[in-house]
C-alpha positions in Angstrom: -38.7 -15.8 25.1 -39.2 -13.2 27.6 -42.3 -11.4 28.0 -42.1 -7.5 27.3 -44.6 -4.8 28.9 -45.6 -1.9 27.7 -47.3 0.8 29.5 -50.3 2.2 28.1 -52.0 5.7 29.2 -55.2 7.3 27.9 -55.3 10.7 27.6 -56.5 13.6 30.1 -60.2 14.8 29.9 -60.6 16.4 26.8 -63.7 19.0 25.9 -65.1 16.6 23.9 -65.9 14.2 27.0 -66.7 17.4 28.7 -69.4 17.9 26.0 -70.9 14.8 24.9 -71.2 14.2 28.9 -73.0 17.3 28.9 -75.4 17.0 25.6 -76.7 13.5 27.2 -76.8 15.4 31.0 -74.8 12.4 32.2 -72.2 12.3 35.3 -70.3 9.5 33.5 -68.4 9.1 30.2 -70.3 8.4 27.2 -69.2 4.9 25.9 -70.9 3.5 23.1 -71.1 5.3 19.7 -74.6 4.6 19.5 -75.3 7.2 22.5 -73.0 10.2 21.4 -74.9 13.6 20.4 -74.2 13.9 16.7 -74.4 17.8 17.3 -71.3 17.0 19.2 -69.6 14.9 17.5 -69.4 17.2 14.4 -69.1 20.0 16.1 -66.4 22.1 14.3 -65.0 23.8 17.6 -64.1 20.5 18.9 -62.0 19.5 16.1 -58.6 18.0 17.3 -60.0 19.3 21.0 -57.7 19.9 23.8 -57.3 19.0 27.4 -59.9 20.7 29.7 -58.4 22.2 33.2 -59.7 19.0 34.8 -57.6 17.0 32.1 -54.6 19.2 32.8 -55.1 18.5 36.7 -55.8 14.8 36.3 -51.8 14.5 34.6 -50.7 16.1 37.5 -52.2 13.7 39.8 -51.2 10.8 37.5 -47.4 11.9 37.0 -46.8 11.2 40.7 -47.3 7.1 39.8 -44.7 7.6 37.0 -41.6 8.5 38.8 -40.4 5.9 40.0 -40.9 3.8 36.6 -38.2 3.3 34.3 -39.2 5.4 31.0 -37.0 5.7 28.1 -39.4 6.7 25.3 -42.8 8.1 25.3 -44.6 7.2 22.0 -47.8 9.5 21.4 -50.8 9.8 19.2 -51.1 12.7 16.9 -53.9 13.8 18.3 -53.5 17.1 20.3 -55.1 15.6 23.7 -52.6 13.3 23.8 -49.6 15.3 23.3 -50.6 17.4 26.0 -51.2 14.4 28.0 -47.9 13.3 27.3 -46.2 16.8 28.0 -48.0 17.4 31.3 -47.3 13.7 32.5 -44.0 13.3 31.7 -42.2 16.7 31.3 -40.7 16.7 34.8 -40.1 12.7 34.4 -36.5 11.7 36.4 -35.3 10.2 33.1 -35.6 13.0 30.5 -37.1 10.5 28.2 -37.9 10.9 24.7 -41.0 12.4 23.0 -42.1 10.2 19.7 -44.9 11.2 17.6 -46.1 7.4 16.4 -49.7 7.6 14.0 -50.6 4.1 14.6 -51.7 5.1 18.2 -54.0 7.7 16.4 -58.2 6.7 17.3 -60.2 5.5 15.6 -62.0 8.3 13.1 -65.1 8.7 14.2 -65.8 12.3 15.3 -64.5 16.1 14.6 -62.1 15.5 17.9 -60.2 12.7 16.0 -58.8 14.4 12.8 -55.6 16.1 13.8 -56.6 19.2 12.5 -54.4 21.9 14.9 -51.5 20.1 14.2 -49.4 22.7 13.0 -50.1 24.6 16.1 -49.7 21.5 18.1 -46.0 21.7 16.6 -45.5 24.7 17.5 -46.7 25.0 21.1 -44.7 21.7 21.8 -41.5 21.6 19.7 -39.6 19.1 22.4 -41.4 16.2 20.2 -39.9 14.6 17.6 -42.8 15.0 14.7 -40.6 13.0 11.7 -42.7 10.1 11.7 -45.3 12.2 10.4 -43.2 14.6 8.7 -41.4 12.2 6.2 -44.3 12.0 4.5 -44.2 15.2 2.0 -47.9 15.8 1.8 -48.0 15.8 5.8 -44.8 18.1 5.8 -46.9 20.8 2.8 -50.5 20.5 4.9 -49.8 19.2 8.8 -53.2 20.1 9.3 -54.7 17.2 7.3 -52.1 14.5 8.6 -55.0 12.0 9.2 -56.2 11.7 5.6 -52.8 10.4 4.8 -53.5 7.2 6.8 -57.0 6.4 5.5 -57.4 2.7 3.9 -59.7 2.0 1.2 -60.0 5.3 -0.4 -61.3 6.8 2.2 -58.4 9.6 2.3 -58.5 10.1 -1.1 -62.2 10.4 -1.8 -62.1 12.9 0.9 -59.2 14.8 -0.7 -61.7 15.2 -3.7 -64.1 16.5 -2.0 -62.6 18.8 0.0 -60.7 20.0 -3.0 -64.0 20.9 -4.9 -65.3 23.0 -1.8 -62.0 24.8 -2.1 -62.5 25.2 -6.0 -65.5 27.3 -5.2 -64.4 29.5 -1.7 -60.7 30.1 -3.1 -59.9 28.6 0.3 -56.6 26.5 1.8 -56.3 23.0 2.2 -54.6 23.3 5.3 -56.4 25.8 7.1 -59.6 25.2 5.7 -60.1 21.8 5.2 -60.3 20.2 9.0 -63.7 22.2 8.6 -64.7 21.1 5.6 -64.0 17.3 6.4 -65.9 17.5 9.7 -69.2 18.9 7.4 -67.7 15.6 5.1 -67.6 13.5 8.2 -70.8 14.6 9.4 -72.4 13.1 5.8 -71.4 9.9 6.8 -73.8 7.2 8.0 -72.3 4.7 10.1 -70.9 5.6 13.6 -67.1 5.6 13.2 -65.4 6.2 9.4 -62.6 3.7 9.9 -63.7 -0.2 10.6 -62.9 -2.2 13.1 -61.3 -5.0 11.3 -59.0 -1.5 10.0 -58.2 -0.5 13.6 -57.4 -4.5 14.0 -54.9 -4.5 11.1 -53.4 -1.3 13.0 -53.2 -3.0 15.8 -51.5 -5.7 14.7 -48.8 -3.8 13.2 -48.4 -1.5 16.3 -48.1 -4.2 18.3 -45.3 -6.0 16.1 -43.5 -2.4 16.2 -43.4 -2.1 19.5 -41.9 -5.6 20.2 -38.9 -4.1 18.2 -38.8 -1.2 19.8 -38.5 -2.4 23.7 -35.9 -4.6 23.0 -33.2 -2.0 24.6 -35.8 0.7 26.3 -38.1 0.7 28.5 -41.8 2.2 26.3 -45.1 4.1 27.7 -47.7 5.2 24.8 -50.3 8.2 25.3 -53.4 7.2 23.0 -56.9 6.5 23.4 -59.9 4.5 24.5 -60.6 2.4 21.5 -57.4 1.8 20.8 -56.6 1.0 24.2 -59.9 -1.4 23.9 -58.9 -3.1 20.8 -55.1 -3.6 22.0 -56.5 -4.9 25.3 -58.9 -7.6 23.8 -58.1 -11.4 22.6 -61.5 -11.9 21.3 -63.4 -9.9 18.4 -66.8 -10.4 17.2 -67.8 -10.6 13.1 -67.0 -7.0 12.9 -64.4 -7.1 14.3 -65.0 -5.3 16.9 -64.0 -6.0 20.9 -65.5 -8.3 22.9 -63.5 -8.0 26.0 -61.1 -5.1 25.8 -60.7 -3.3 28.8 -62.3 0.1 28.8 -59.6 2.7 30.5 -60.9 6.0 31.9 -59.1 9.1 31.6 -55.6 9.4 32.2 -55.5 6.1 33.0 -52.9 3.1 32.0 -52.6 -0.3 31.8 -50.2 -3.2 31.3 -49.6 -4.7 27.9 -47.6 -7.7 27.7 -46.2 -8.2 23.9 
């Protein structure tokens, strides 16, 4: 059977980099969970965050490589720095090709900036994509904003639904506006360094990577996700937690190969 490739792009700087780079006063990208500021990485007013000018400048740059590169569809996380990464990459693409919104490439939960919390405006500042993956889902189509709680294993989602539902009992608040916030403070309760589990992102994986087999049958595929995806998707070998043990870190605005 013939080998299928996939290309696979991180997204743009994001002000999330920007700041955990800064918090640590560190030139390079902060890599390891272990070393992230926590003030950071529950900061509120990077919930969802967006590409910084840098981030906007580095798709430029990176769009150039694309050109010539047979694209039929464009699958993209979610997540807000993606679909601009997408957008800014691939808007003036020779093929036109397709804009997807696919949550499997979402990352991995571990911080404010990975609960798609602005996706309603998201939606609205970029109506070219095609959002139905998310939107046949009822609960995602009422509340777009809390999308990511929908896709929680375990009970996770749901025994952050309760809580954020008893904050909202006592401010008289809305579950879509209001409760990115309130997860981040939930988020922020939470001891370990990611919420998901590697051996969840794994499973994830997996399926992704048995969708997209399907998929580039007839069409040529690029995805727009994110570094520990990217990581986990890259790697053949995971250790008891499942976690990578040689995945291929990619930088910003990045890509690599994947053969499926």
């Amino acid at each position: 059977m013939i080998s299928q490739k996939i290309l696979l792009i991180r997204h743009a700087e994001s002000a999330f980099n920007v700041a955990q780079r800064k918090a640590r006063g560190s030139t390079t990208e902060i890599v390891n969970f272990a070393d992230e500021s926590r003030s950071v990485k529950f900061d509120p007013e990077l919930l969802d965050a967006s590409l910084t000018e840098e981030g906007i400048q580095q798709c430029f740059k990176g769009r150039s490589l694309l050109m010539d590169l047979q694209v039929d569809v464009v699958l993209v996380s979610p997540l807000r720095r993606a679909i601009q990464t997408a957008f800014f990459m691939f808007q003036d693409h020779p093929n036109r090709p397709r804009f997807i919104v696919e949550p499997m490439l979402r990352e991995m939960l571990s911080s404010s900036c990975d609960f798609g919390g602005r996706l309603a405006e998201t939606m609205q500042e970029y109506p070219e994509f095609d959002y139905s993956r998310l939107l046949d889902n009822q609960n995602i189509k009422a509340s777009p904003n809390m999308w990511t709680l929908e896709y929680l294993r375990h009970d996770k989602g749901a025994l952050a639904k309760v809580y954020i539902h008893d904050v909202l009992k006592k401010t008289k608040g809305s579950y879509n506006i209001h409760g990115p916030g309130i997860f981040v403070e939930y988020l922020s309760q939470y001891q370990n360094d990611t919420f998901e589990n590697f051996f969840d992102i794994l499973e994830r994986i997996n399926a992704l990577k048995e969708y997209l087999k399907r998929e580039c049958v007839n069409q040529k595929i690029a995805c727009v996700t994110h570094s520990r995806i990217l990581q986990m998707t890259s790697a053949t070998e995971y250790d008891e937690i499942g976690k990578s043990k040689n995945g291929q870190w990619v930088e910003n605005a990045k890509s690599i190969q994947l053969s499926l």
